[in-house]
N, C-alpha and C positions, 0 to 999 in steps of 0.2 A: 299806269294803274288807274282802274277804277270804281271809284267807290259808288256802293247802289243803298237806294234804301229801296227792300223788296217791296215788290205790287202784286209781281206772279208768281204761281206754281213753282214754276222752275230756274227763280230765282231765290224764290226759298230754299231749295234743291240745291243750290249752291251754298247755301248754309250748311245744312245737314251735311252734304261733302265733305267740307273739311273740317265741320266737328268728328266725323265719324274717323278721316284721317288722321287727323293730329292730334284726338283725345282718344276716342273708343280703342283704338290700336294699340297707339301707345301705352294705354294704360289699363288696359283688359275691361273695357268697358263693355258690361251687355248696354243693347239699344235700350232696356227698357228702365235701366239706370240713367244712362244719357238724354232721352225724351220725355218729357215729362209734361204734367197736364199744362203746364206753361208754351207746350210746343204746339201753337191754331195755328187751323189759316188767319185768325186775325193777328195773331203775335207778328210783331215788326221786327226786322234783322236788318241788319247792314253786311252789305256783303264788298268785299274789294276784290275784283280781277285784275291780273295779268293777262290781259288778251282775253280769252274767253276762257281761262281756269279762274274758280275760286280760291281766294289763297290766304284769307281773314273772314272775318266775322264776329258778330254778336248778336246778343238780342236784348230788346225793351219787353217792359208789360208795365201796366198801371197796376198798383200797389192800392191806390186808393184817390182821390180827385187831385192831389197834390204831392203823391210820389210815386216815383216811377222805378224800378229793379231794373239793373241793368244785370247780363251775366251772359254767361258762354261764351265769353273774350277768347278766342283761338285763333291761333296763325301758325300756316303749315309752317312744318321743322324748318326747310329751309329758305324760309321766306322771316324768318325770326329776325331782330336785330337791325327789319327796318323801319323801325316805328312805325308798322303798321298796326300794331296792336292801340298805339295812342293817336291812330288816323280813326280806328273804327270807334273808341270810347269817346272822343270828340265831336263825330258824326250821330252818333246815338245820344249825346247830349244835347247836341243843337235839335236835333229832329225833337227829342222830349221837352227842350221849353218852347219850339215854337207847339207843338202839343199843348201849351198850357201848367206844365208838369213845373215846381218851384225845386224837387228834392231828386237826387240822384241816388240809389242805395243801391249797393251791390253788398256781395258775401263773398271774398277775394281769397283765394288758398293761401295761406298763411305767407307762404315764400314767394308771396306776388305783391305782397301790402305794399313795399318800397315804392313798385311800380304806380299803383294807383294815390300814394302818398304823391309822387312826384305830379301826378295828374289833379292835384286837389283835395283829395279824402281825406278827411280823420277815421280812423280807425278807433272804434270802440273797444277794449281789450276784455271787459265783461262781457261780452258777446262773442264767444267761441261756439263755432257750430264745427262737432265732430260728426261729418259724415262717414260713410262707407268707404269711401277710398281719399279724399283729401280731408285734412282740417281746415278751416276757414275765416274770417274772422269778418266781423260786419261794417261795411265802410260807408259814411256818406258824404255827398259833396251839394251845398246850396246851389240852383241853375241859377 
């Protein structure tokens, strides 16, 4: 496995890939739900291959000079279970404090908090964000 922080085109393209697999699909997502003005070419992704498939992912953006959104944590179906969802949240941490970034915030689907609990976050419970298809809740971790 390896793990990339995007530069190109078409290593962003392996991002979109297996959001598009392992979320749009599975969960009737339109693209224009899935993509959103968070999705430049400047937006940063980490992407992990198996050989030359994508097969994880996330992405960063600055929040504002001192915090950074992490989201779109995906990992195709059967690639689940190898911690490669805590390789990519890891990789996007390190990449955002050598950024500069001090704060990590993400908005984790409700039935993922455990997961990012165990990665560090508190979970604010007064911050429930009901989207369109998941609910959410708002989590941060100090870098």
């Amino acid at each position: 496995m390896q793990i990339v922080r995007t530069e190109t085109l078409a290593q962003r393209t392996g991002a979109y890939y297996v959001r598009i697999q392992a979320m749009a699909l599975r969960h009737q997502i339109t693209p224009e739900q899935e993509f959103d003005e968070h999705d430049t070419p400047q937006t940063r992704y980490i992407v992990i291959y198996d050989g030359v498939l994508p097969v994880a992912t996330g992405r960063l953006y600055a929040l504002d000079s001192e915090r950074v959104m992490l989201g779109r944590i995906v990992v195709l179906e059967e690639y689940r279970r190898q911690g490669l969802g805590s390789k990519v949240v890891t990789e996007a941490e390190r990449w955002a404090a050598e950024l500069g970034f001090r704060t990590a915030v993400l908005e984790a689907r409700t039935e993922k908090q455990h997961f990012y609990e165990r990665l560090g976050y508190t979970a604010d419970p007064a911050r429930i964000i009901r989207g369109e298809t998941f609910t959410c809740i708002h989590m941060e971790k100090p870098l």
